[in-house]
N, C-alpha and C positions, 0 to 999 in steps of 0.2 A: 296515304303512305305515312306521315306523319301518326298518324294511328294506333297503326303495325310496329313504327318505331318505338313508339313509348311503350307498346307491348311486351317488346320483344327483342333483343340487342342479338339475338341468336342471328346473323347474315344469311346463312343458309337457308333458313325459314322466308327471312324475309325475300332473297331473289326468288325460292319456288314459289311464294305465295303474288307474290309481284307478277311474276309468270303465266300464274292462272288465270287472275283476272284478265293476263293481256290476250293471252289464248282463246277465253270467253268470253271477251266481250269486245275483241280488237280496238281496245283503246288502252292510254296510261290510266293509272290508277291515279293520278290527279283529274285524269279528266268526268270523272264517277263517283256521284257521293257516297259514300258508306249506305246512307239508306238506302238507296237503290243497288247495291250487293247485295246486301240481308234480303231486301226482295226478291233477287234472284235466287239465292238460298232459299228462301222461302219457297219458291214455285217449282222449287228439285225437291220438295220432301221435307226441305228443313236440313241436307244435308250436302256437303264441298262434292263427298266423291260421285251424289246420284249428280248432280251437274255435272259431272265431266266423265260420268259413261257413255260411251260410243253405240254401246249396243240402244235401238232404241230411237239413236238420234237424228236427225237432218241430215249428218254426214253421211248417213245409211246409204241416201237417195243420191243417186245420179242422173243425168240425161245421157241416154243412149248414144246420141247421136252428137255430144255436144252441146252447149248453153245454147249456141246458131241454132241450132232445132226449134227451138221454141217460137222465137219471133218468126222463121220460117212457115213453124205449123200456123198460126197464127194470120200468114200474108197468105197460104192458100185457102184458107176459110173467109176471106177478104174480098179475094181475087181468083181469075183463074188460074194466074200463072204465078206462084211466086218471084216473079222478078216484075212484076207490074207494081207500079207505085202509085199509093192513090196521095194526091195533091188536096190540098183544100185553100191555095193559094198562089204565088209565082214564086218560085226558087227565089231564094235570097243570095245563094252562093253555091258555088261547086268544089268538088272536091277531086284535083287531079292527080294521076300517079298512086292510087291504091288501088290494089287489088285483092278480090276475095279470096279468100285462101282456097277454096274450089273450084276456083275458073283455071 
């Protein structure tokens, strides 16, 4: 950020540009060092706006069924029943009063 400032007094620029990086990379822009932005410029082409087209990107992708699908598909290739839990040890602790959002 410091950076940005000495670049640039223009505010406007600076909260979009603040923005982006917080968008891209969910973090402050203190917590990222410059070379590792340029990096990521770098790996879009060399350019701010191919990094933050949609078309193209991770955002594309969704689970069908929810992020729960996964780990589900996952315990029936495991098990046979997805509600079977395999142990490799003695419970340490229980968890009372939640429930799945499906029961």
């Amino acid at each position: 950020l410091e950076w940005l400032r000495e670049q640039t007094r223009d505010e406007e620029a600076i909260v979009n540009y603040t923005g982006l990086v917080r968008t891209l990379t969910a973090t402050e822009m203190h917590e990222i060092s410059f070379l590792f932005w340029l990096w990521l410029v770098f790996c879009a082409g060399g350019s701010i706006h191919e990094l933050d087209a949609t078309q193209g990107g991770a955002q594309e992708w969704t689970l069908s069924e929810g992020a729960a699908s996964l780990p589900r598909s996952l315990a029936l290739e495991c098990s046979e029943s997805a509600d079977a839990t395999l142990l490799r040890g003695e419970a340490v602790r229980t968890i009372q009063g939640w429930k799945d959002e499906n029961s």
